[in-house]
C-alpha positions in Angstrom: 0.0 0.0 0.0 1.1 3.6 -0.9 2.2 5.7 1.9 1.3 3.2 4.5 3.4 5.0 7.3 0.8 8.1 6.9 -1.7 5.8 7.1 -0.6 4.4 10.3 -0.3 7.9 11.0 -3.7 9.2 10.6 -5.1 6.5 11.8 -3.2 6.5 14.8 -4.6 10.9 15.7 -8.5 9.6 14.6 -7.8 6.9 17.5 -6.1 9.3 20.3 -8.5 11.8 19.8 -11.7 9.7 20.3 -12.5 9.9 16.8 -14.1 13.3 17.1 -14.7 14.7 13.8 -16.0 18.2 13.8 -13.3 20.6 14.1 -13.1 23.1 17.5 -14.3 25.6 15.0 -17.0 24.2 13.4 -18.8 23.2 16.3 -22.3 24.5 16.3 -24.2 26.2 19.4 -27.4 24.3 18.7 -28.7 21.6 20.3 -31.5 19.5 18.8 -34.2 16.6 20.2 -34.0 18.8 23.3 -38.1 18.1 23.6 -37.1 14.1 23.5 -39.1 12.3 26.1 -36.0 10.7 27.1 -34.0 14.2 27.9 -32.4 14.2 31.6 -34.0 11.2 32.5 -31.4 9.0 34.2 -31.7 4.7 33.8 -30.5 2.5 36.1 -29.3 -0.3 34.0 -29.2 -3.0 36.9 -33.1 -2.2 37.8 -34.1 -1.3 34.7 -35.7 1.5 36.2 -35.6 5.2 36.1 -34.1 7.0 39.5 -33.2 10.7 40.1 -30.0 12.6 40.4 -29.7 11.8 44.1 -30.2 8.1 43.9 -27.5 8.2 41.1 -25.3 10.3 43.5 -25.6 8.2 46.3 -24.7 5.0 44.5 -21.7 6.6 43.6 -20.6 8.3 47.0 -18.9 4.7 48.0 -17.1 3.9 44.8 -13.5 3.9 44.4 -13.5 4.7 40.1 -16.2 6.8 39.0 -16.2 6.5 35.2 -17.8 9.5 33.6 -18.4 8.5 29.8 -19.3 11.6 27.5 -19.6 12.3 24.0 -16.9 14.9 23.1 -18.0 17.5 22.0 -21.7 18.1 23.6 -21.2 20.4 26.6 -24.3 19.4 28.6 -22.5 16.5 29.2 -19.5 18.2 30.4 -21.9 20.4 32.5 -23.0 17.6 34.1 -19.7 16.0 34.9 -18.8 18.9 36.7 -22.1 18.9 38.7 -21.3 14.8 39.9 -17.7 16.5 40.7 -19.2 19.0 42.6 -21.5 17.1 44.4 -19.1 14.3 45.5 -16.8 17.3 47.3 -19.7 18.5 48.8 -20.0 15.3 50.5 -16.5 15.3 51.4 -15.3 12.9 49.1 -11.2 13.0 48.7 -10.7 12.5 44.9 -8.5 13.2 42.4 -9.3 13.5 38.4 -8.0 11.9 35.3 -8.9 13.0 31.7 -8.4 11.3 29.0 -7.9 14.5 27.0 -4.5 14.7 28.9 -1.1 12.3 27.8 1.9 12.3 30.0 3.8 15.3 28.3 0.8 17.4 29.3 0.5 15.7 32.9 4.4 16.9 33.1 3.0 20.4 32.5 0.7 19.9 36.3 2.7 18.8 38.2 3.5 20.7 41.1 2.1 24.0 39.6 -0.6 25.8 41.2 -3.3 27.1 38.9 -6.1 29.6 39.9 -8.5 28.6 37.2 -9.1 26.8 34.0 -7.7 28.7 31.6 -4.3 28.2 33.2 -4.3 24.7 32.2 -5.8 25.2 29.4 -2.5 27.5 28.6 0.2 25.1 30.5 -1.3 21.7 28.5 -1.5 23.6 25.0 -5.1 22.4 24.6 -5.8 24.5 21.6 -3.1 22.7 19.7 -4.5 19.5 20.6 -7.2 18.6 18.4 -9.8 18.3 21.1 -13.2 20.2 21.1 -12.8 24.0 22.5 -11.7 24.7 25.9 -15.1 26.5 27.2 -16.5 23.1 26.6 -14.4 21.4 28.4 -14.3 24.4 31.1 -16.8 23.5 33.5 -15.0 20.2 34.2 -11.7 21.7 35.0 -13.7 24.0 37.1 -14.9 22.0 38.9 -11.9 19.5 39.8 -10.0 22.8 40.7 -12.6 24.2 43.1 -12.4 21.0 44.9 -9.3 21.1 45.2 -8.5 17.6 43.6 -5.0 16.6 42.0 -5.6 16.5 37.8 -4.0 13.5 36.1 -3.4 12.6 32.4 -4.8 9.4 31.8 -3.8 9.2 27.8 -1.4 7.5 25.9 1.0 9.8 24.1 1.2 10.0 20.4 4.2 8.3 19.3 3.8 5.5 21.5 0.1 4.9 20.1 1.5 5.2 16.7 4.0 2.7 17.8 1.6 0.2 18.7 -0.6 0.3 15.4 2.7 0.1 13.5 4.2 -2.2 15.8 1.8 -5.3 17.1 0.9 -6.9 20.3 4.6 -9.0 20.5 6.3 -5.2 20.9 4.1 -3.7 23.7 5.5 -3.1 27.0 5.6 -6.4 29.0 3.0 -5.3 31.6 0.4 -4.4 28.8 0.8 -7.3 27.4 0.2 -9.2 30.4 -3.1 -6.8 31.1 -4.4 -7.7 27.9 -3.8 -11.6 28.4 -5.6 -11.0 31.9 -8.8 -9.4 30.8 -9.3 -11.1 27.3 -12.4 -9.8 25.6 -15.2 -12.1 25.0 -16.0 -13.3 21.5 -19.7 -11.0 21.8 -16.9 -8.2 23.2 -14.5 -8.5 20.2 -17.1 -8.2 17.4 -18.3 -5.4 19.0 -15.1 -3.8 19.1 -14.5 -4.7 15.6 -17.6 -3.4 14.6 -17.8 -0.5 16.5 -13.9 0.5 15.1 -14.9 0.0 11.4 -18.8 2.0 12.3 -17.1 4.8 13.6 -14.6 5.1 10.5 -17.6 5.0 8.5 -16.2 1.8 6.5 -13.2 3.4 5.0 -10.7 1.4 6.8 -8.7 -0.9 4.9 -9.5 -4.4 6.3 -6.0 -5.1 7.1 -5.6 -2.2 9.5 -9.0 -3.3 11.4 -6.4 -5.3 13.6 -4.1 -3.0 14.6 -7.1 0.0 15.3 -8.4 -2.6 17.5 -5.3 -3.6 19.0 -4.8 0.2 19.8 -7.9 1.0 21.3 -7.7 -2.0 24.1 -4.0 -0.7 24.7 -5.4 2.7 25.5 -8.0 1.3 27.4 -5.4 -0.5 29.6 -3.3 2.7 29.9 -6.1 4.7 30.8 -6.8 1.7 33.8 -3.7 2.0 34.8 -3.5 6.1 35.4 -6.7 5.9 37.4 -5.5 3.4 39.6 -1.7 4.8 40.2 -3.6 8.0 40.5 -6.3 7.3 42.8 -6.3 10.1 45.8 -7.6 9.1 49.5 -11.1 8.0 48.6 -11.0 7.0 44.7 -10.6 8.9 41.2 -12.9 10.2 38.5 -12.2 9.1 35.1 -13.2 12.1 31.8 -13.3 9.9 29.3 -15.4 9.1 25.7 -17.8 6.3 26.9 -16.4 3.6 24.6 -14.0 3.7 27.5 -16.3 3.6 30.6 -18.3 0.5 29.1 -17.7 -2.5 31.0 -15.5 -3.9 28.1 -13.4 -1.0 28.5 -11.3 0.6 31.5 -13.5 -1.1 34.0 -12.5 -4.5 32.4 -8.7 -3.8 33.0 -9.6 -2.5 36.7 -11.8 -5.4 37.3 -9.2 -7.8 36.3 -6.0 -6.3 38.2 -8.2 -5.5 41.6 -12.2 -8.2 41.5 -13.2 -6.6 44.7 -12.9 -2.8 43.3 -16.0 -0.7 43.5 -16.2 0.8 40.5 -18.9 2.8 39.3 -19.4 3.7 35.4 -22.1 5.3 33.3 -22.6 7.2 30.3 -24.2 10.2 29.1 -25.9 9.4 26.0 -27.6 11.6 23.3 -31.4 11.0 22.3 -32.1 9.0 18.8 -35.6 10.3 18.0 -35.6 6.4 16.0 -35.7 5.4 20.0 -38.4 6.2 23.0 -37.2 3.3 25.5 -33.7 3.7 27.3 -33.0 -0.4 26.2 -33.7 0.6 22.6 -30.2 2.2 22.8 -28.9 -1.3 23.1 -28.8 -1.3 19.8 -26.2 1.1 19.9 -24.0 -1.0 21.4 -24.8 -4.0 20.1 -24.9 -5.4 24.2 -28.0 -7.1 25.2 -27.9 -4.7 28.0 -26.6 -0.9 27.9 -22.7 -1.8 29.2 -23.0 0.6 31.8 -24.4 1.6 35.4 -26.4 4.3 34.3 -27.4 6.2 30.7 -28.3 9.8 31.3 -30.2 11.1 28.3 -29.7 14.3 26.7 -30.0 16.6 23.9 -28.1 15.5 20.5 -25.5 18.3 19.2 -26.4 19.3 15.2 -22.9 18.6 13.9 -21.3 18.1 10.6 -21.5 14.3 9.2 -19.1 12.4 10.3 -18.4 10.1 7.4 -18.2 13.4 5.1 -15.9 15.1 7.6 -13.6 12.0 8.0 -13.6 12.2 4.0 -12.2 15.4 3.8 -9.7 15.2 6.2 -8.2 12.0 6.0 -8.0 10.7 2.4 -7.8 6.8 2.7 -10.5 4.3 1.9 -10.5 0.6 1.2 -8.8 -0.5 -1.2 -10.7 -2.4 -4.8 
């Protein structure tokens, strides 16, 4: 294949970056399905039942890992991770913070330094080089972790390591990651939703033989981003800011679940509405789980945002071979 080590390259950014499409600038302010009958309703998988915000809070206020799962680039969801943060200090929980939006160059940046608000970071980590949605949305979470007074963390894989993997293979990676990966093997439902979800989200332009490797690099991450929250875990436990497809139970939980069986971990997702779906196990589908892979789905507005598949067109020009 021509220009394969670009290739791995691109590939390698659409994969660190969550696959997030729409540029920071092209973000639009509207949100849309806000009249959903689903919007800010809150399931509890487990039950199968709705509950309020304080029965979601108070399931949370003995966990260890609280994993926050978010789509990108919709700020309600942000809004409402900070609120959980804010809430769990009020209670006097002790936690610290890991985003997934950070790698360890940036986490170099923190350490020690003493910011006074958001912006600070914002300016020490270089986040407007980064690729990730603007910094007001991601604002309120920082906010929030810094009013509290809780230690931040990367919780990323840096770039050329991630590029290393895809290029690379499983027989290169780090001893220890290997051994993670042997630990918590996925299941054989697990793995064609991985699959499927990897060649979904890059609209089918993937080559087949680079499926693998994509795969291959979104476990790694997954098991790098299990390993910050638990090396970073402050007196009572450790928030994880992460794109769901982490927080699922296949995901980071797996790799905690499998290093520490008696952890209390606690994971959910904020999910947008589908106006295709009226019943919070209609977005199993989504997942292609027979049950939503998480705690809890809270529902809320979709953002109006560019295609995907036409965005990923024009910036990265691969596609499957004939």
């Amino acid at each position: 294949m021509k220009n394969l080590n670009t290739l791995f390259w691109a590939l390698g950014m659409i994969l660190l970056a969550g696959c997030h499409s729409a540029s920071r600038d092209s973000l639009p302010a509207e949100l849309s399905l806000a009249d959903h009958e689903l919007v800010g309703k809150i399931w509890q998988v487990k039950s199968k039942q709705f509950v309020d915000k304080q029965q979601l809070l108070n399931d949370a206020l003995d966990k260890e890992y609280i994993l926050l799962g978010e789509t990108h680039d919709n700020p309600v969801h942000h809004n409402y991770q900070a609120w959980v943060i804010d809430q769990l200090h009020a209670r006097g929980r002790k936690l610290s913070v890991a985003f997934e939006m950070l790698n360890p160059e940036q986490g170099e940046a923190l350490a020690g330094q003493q910011f006074q608000n958001a912006d600070q970071i914002f300016d020490a980590v270089k986040w407007d080089e980064t690729g990730w949605p603007s910094r007001k949305i991601y604002k309120p979470v920082f906010t929030a972790a810094l009013n509290a007074g809780f230690n931040i963390y990367p919780a990323n894989i840096d770039r050329k390591a991630l590029n290393q993997v895809i290029r690379q293979g499983e027989d290169n990676l780090p001893e220890n990651i290997k051994a993670q990966l042997k630990e918590n093997p996925l299941s054989e439902k697990a793995e064609d939703l991985l699959r499927s979800g990897i060649v979904e989200s890059h609209c089918q332009m993937l080559p087949e033989q680079m499926v693998p490797a994509m795969m291959l690099g979104q476990r790694v991450r997954d098991a790098v981003i299990a390993n910050s929250v638990m090396n970073n875990k402050a007196e009572d436990g450790i928030v994880l800011i992460a794109g769901s497809g982490h927080t699922l139970k296949s995901g980071v939980y797996g790799f905690i679940r499998s290093k520490d069986p008696t952890a209390k971990i606690f994971t959910m997702a904020w999910m947008e509405v589908d106006k295709r779906f009226s019943h919070p196990e209609d977005y199993r589908d989504y997942w292609g789980t027979e049950e939503l892979p998480f705690d809890y789905v809270w529902f809320t507005p979709r953002m109006d945002r560019p295609d995907p598949c036409e965005e990923l067109k024009k910036h990265h020009k691969f596609s499957k071979p004939e």
